[in-house]
Backbone as CSV, one residue per row, in Angstrom:
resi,resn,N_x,N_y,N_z,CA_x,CA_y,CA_z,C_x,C_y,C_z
1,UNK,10.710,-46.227,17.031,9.631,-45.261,16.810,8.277,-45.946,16.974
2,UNK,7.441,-45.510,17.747,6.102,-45.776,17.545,5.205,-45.628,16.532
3,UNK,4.397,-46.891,16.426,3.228,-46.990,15.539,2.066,-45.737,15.462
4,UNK,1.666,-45.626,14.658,0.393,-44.855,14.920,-0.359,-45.419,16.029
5,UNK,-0.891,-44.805,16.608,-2.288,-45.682,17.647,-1.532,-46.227,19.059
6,UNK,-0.365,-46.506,18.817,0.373,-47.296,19.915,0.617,-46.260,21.491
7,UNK,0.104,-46.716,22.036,0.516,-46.123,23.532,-0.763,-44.525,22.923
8,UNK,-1.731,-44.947,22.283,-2.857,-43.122,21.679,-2.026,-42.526,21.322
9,UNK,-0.778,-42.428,20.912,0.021,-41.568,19.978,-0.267,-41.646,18.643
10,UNK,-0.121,-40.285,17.831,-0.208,-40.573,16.909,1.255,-39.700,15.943
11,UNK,1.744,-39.985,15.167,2.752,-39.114,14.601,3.242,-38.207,14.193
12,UNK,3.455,-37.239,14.524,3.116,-36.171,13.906,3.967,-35.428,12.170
13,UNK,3.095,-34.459,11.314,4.152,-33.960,10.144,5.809,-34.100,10.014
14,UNK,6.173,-33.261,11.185,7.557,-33.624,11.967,8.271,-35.005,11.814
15,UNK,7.459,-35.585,12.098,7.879,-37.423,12.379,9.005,-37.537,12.639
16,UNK,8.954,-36.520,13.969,9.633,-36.617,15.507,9.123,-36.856,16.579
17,UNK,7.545,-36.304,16.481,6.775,-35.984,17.834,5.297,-36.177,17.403
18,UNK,4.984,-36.823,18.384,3.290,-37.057,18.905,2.202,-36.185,19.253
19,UNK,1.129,-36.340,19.008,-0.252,-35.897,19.294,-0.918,-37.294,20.390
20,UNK,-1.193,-36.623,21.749,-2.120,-37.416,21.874,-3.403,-37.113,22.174
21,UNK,-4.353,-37.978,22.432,-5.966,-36.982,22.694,-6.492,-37.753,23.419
22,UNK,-6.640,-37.720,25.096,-7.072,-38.084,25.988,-8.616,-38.184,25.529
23,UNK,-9.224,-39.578,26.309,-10.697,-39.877,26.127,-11.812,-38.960,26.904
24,UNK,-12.433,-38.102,26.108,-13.509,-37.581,26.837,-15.116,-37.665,26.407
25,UNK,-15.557,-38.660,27.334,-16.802,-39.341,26.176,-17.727,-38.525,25.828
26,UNK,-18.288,-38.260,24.352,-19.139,-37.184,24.163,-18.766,-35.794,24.536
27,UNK,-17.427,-35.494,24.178,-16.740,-34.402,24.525,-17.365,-33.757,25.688
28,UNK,-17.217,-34.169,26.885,-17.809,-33.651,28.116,-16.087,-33.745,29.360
29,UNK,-16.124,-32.626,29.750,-14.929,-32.884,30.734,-15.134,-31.973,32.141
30,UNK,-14.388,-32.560,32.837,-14.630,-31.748,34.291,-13.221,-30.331,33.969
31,UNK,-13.720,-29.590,35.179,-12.565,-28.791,35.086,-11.704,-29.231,35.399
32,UNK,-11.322,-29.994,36.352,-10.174,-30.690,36.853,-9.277,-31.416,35.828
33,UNK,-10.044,-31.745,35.243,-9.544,-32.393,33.823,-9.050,-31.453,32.669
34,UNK,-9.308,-30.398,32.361,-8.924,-29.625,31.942,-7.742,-28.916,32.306
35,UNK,-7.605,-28.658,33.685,-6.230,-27.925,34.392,-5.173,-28.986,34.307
36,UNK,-5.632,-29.946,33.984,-4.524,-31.403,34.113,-3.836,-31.377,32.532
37,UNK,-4.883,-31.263,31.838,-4.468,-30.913,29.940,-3.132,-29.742,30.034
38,UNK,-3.958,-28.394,30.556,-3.224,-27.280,30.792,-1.944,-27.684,31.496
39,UNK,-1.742,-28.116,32.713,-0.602,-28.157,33.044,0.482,-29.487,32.501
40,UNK,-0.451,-30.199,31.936,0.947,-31.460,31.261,1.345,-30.731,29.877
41,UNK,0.487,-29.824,29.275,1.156,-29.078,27.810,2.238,-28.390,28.419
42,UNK,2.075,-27.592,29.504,3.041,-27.091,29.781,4.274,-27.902,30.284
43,UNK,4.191,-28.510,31.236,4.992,-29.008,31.369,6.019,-30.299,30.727
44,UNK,5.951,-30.741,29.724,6.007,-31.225,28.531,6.099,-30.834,27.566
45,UNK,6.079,-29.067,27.382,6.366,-28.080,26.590,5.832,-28.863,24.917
46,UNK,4.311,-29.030,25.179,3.762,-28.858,23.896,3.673,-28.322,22.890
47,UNK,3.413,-28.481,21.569,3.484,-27.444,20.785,2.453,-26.637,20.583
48,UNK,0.840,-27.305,20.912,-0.098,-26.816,20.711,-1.227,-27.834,21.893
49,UNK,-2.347,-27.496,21.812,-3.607,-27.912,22.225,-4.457,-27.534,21.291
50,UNK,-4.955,-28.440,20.681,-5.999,-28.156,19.579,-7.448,-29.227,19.796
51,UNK,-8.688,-28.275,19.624,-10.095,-29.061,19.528,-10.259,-29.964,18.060
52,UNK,-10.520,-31.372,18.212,-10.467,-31.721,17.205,-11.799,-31.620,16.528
53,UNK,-12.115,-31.667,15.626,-13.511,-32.140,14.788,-14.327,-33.074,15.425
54,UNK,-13.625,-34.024,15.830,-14.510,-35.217,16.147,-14.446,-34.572,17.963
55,UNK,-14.291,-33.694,18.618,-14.586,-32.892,19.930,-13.417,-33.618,20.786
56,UNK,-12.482,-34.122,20.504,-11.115,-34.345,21.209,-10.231,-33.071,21.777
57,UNK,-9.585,-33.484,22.542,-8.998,-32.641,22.963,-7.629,-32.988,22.753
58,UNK,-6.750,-32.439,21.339,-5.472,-32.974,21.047,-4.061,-32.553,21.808
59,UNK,-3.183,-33.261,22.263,-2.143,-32.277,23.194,-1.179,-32.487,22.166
60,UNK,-0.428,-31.865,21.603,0.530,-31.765,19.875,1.850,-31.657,20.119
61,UNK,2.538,-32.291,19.870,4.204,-32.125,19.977,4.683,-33.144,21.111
62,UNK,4.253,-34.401,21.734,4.636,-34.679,22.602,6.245,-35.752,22.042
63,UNK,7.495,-35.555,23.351,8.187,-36.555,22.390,8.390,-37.905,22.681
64,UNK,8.612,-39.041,21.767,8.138,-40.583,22.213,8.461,-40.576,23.856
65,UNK,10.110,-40.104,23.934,10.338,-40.768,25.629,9.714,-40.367,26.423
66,UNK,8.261,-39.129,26.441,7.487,-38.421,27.557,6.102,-38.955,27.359
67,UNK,5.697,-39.812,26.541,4.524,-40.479,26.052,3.831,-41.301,27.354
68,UNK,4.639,-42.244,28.393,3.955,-42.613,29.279,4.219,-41.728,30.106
69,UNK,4.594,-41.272,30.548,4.933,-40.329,31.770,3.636,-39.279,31.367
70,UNK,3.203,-38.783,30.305,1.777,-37.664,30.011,0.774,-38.441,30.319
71,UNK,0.521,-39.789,30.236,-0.081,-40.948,29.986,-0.608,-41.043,32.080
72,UNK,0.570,-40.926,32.668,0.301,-40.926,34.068,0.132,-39.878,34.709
73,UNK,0.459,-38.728,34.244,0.117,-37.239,34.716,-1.404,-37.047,34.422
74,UNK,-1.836,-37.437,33.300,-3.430,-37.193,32.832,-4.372,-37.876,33.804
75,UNK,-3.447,-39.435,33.951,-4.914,-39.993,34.874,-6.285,-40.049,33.512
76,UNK,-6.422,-40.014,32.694,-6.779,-40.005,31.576,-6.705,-41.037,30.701
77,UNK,-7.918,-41.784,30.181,-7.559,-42.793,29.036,-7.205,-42.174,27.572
78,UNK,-6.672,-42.867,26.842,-6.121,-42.647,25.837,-7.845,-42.570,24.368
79,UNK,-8.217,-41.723,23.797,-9.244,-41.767,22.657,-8.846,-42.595,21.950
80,UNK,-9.454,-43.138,20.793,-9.503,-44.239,19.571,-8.955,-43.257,18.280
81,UNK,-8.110,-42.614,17.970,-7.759,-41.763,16.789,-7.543,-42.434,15.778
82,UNK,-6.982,-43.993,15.666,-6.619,-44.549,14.375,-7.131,-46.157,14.589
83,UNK,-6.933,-46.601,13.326,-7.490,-48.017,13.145,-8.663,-48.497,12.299
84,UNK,-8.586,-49.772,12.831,-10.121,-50.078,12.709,-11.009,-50.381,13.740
85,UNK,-11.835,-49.326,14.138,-12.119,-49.122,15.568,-13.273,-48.026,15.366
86,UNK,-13.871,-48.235,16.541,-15.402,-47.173,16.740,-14.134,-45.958,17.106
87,UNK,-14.452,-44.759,16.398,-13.980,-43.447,17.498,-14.680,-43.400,18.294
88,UNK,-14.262,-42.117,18.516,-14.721,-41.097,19.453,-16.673,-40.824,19.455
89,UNK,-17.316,-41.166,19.990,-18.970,-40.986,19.576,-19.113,-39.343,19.690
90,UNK,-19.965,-38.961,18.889,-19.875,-37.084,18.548,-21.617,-37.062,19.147
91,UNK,-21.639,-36.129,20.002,-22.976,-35.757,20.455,-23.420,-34.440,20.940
92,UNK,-24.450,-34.239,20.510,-24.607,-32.742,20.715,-25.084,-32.619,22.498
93,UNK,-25.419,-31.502,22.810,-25.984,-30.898,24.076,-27.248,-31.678,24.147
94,UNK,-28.213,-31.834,23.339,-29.551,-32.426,23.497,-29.986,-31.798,24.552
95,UNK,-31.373,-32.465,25.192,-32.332,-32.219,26.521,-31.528,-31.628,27.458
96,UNK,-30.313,-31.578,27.732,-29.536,-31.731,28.766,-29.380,-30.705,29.025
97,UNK,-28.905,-29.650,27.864,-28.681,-28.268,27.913,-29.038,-27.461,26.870
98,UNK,-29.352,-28.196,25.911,-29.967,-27.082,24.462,-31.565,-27.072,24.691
99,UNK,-31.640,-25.861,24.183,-33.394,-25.723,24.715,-34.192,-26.123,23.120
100,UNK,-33.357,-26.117,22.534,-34.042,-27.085,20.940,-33.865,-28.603,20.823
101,UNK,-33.441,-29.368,22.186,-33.120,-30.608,21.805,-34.993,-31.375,21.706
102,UNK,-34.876,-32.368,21.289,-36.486,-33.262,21.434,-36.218,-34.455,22.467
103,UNK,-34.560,-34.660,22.341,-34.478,-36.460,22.819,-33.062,-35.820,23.676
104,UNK,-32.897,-36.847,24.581,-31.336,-36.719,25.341,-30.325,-37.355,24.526
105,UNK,-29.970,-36.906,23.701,-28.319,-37.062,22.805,-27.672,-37.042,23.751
106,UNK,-27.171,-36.734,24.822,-26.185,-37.023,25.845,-25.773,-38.030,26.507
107,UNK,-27.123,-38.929,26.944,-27.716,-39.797,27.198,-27.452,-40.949,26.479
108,UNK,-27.904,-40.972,25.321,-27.601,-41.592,24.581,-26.766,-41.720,23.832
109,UNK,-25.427,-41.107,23.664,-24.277,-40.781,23.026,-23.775,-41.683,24.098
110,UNK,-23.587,-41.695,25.588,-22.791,-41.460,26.492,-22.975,-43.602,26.281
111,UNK,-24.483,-43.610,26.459,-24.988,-45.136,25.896,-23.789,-45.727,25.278
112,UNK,-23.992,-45.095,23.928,-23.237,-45.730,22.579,-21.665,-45.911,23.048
113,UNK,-20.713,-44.429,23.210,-20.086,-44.665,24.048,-19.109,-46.032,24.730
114,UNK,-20.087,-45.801,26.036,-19.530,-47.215,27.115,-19.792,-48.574,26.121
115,UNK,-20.609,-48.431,25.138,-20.710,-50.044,24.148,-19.575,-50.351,23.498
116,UNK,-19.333,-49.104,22.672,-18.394,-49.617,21.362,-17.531,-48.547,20.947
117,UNK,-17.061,-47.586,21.987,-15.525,-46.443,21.887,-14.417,-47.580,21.548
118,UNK,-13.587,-47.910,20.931,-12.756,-48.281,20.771,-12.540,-49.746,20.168
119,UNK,-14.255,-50.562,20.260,-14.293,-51.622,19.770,-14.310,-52.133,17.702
120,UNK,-13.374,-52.997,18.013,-12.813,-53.332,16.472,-13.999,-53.882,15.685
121,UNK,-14.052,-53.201,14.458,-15.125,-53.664,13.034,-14.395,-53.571,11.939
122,UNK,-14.796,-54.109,10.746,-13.968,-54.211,9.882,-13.607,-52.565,9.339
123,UNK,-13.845,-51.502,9.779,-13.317,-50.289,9.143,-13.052,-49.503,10.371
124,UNK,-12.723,-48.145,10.442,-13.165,-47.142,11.043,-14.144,-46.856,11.193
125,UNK,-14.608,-46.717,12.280,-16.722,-46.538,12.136,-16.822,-45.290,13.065
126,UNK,-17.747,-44.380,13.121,-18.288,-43.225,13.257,-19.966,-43.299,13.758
127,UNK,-19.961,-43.417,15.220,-21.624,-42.559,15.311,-21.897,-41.810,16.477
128,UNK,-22.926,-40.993,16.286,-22.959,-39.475,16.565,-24.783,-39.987,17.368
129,UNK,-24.973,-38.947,18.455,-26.188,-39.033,18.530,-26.508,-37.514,18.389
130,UNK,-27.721,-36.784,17.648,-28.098,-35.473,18.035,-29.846,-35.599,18.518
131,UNK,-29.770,-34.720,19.611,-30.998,-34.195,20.153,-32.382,-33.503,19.240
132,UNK,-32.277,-33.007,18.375,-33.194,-32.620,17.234,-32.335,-33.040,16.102
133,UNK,-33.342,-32.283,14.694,-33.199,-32.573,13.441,-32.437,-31.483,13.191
134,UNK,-31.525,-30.811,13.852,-30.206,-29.657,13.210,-29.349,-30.682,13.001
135,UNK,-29.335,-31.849,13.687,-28.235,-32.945,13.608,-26.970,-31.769,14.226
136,UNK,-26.627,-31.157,14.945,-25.300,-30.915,15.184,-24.137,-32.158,15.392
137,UNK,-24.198,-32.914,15.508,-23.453,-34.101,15.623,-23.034,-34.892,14.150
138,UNK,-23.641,-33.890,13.160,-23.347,-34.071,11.737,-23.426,-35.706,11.274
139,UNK,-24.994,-35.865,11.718,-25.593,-37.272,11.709,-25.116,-37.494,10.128
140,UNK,-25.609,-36.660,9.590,-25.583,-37.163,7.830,-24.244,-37.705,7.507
141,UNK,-23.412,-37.867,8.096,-21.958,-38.243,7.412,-21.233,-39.038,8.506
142,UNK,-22.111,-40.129,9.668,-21.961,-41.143,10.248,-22.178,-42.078,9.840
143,UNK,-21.200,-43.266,10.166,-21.748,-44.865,9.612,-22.829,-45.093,10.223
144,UNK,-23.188,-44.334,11.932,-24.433,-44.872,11.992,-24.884,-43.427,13.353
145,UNK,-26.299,-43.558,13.374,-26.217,-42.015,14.279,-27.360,-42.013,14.872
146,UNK,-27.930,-41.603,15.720,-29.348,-41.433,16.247,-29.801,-40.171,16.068
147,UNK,-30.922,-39.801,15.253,-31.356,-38.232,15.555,-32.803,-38.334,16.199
148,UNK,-32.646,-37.008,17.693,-34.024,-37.487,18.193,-35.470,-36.370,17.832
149,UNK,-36.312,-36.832,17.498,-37.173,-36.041,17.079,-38.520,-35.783,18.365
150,UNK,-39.292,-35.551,17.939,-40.664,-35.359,19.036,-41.077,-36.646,19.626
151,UNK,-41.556,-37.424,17.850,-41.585,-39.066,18.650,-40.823,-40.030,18.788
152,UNK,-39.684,-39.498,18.714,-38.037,-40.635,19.513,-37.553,-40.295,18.147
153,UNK,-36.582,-41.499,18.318,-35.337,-41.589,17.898,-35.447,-41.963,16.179
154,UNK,-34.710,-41.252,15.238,-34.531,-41.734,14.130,-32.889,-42.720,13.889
155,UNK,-33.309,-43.728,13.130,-31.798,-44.258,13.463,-31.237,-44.093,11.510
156,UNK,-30.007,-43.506,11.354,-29.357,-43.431,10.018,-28.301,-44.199,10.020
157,UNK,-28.323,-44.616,8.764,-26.737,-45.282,9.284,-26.119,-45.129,7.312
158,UNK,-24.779,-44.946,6.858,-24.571,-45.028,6.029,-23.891,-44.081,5.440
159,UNK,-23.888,-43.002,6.367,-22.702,-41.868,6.034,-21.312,-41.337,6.125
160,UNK,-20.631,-41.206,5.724,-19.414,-40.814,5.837,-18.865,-39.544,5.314
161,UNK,-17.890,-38.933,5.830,-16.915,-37.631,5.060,-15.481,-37.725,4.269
162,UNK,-15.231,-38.525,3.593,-14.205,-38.607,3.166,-14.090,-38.152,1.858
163,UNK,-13.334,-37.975,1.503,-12.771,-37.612,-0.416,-13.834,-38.077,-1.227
164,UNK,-14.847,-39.192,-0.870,-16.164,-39.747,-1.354,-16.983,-39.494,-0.364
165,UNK,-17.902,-38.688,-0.276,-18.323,-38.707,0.769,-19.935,-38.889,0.319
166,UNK,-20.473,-39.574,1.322,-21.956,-40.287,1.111,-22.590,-39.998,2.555
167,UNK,-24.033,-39.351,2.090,-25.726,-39.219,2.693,-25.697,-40.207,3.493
168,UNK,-25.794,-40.314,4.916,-26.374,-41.407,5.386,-28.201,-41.521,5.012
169,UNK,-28.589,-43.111,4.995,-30.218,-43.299,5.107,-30.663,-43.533,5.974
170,UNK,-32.087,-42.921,5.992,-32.733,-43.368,7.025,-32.916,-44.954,7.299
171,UNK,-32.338,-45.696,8.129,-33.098,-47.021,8.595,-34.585,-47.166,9.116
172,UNK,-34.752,-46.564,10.053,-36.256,-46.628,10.885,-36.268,-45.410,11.688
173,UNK,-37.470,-44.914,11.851,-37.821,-43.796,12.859,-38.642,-44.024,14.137
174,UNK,-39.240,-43.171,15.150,-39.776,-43.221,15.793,-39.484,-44.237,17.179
175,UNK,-38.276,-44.458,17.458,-38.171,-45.324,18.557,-37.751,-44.641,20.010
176,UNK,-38.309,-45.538,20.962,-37.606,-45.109,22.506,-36.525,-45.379,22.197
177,UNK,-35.703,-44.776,23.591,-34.439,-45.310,23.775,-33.856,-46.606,23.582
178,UNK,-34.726,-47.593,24.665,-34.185,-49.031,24.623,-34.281,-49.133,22.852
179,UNK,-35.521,-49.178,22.581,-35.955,-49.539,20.826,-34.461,-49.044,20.054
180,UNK,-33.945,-48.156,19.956,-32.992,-47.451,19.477,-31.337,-47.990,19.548
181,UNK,-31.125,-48.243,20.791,-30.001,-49.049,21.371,-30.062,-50.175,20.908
182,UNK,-30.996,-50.961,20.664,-31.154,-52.000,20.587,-31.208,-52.460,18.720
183,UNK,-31.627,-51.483,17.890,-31.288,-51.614,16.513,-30.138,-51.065,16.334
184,UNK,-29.295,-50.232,17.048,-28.134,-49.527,16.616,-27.043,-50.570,16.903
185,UNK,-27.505,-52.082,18.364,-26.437,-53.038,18.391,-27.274,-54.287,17.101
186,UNK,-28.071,-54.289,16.597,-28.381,-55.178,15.418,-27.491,-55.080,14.207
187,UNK,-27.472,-53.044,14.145,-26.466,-52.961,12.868,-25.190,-53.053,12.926
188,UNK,-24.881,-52.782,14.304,-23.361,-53.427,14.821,-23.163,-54.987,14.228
189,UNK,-24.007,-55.533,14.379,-23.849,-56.654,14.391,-23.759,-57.573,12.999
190,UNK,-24.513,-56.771,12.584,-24.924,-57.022,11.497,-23.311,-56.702,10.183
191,UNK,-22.751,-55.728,10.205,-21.835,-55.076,9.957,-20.717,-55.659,10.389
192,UNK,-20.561,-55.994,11.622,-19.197,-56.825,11.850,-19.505,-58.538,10.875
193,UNK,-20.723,-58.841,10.661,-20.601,-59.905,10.634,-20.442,-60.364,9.020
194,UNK,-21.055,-58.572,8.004,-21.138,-58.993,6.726,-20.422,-58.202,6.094
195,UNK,-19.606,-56.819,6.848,-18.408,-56.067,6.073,-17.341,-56.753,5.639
196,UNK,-16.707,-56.243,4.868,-15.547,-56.260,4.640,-14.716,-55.442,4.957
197,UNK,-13.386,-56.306,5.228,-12.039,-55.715,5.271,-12.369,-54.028,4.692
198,UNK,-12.167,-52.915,5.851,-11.813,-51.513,4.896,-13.025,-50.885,4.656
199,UNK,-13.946,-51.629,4.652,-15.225,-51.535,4.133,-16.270,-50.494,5.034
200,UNK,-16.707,-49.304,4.572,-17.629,-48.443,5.522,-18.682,-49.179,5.443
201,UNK,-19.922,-49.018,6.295,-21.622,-49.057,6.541,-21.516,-48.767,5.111
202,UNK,-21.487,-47.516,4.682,-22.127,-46.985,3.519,-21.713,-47.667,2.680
203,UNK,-20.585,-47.887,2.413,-20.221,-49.183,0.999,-20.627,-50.129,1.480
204,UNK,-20.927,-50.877,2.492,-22.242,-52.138,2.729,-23.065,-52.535,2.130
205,UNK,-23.890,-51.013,2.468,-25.094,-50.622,1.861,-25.674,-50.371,0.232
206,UNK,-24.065,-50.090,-0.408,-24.194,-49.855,-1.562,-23.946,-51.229,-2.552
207,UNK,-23.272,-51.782,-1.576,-22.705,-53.419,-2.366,-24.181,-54.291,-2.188
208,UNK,-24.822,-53.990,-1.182,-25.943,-55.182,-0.881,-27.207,-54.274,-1.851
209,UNK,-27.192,-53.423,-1.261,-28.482,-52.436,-1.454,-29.478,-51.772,-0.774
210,UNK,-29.512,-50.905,-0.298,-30.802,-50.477,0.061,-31.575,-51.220,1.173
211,UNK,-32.519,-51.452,0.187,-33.979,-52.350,0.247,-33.449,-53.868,1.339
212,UNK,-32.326,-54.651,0.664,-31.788,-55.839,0.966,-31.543,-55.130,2.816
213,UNK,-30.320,-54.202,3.192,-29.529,-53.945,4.217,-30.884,-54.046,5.538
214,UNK,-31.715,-52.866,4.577,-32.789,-52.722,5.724,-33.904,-53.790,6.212
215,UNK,-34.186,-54.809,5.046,-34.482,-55.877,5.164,-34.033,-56.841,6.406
216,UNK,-32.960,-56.722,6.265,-31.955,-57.782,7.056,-31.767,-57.178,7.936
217,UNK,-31.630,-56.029,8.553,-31.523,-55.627,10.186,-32.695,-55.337,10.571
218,UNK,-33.937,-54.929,9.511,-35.176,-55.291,10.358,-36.203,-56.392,10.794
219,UNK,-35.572,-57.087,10.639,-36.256,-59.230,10.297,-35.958,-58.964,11.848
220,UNK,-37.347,-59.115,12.466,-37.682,-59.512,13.686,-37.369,-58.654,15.054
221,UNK,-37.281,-57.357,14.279,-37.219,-56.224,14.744,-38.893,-55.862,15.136
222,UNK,-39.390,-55.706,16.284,-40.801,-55.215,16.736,-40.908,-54.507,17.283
223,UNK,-40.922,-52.605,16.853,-40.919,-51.621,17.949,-42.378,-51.252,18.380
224,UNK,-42.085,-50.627,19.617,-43.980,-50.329,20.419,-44.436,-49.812,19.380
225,UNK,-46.088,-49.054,19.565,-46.495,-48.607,18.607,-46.442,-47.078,19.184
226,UNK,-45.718,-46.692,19.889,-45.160,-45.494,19.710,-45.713,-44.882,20.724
């Protein structure tokens, strides 16, 4: 029997049969890609296709011995569903197509993305970019997130949704893009280097403090003056 995560399977209630959820970065897909979903459920006689929360596209019921064979029909990489690992990055429409965005969340989701989809930190980590302050990308409950406003980018980091669930804080506001990318790989960095085992951003933040976290990822941090 397969592991969770192994071959993007994941186990299902049953614990007979698999879910898997092909990679679609910033939930964006071609149609072609879609008729390919459609016809491997069918043909593989799925149990379901379901949208996940985090904007996956889940194919449900698959059984272990058809796992690579869906795997080569998709032409499709496999999403990050379990571990300790960046998911899936959650991003709204932004500039691109919402007529309320301020900043390109697409853009910059798509950024975050190609950096760190699948790359290992000491927990499960979560970040989202949204185009305005609706946050559709449900910034407030990311380990770390970009929201873009009139004068750039706000960067949060510290939230989560779980059974405890915690406010992300504001880190810093007002940055360009590069400015933005460029503190969002500081707190990467920063985080792989001072988490713990299991450990969210937000319990980081709560073990060090505040004042201390932001201290320390902003030491020698110099954004334009806007």
């Amino acid at each position: 029997m397969l592991k969770d995560g192994e071959k993007g399977a994941v186990l299902q209630r049953d614990k007979e049969t698999f879910a898997i959820a092909p990679h679609f970065p910033c939930g964006v897909a071609t149609p072609d890609q879609l008729r390919r979903i459609a016809d491997v459920a069918e043909k593989y006689d799925a149990a379901a296709i379901k949208i996940t929360s985090a904007a996956r596209i889940a194919i449900v019921g698959i059984k272990e011995e058809s796992i690579d064979q869906v795997w080569n029909d998709l032409e499709i990489k496999p999403g990050h569903a379990v571990g300790l690992c960046v998911r899936s990055i959650k991003a709204c429409p932004g500039t691109t197509f919402c007529r309320r965005g301020q900043q390109d969340s697409l853009k910059m989701g798509m950024a975050l993305d190609g950096r760190y989809h699948g790359v290992e930190f000491p927990s499960k980590t979560k970040l989202a970019a949204s185009g305005c302050n609706n946050q559709c990308a449900e910034n407030c409950i990311k380990d770390l997130s970009l929201v873009g406003k009139k004068k750039g980018w706000t960067v949060m980091a510290g939230g989560k949704g779980t059974a405890k669930p915690r406010l992300a804080d504001i880190v810093i506001e007002d940055l360009n893009d590069d400015e933005a990318i460029e503190m969002v790989d500081k707190i990467m960095d920063y985080y792989r280097e001072n988490g713990k085992k299991h450990e969210r951003i937000g319990k980081l933040i709560d073990r060090i403090g505040l004042d201390a976290f932001k201290n320390d990822v902003l030491a020698g941090f110099t954004p334009s003056a806007g």
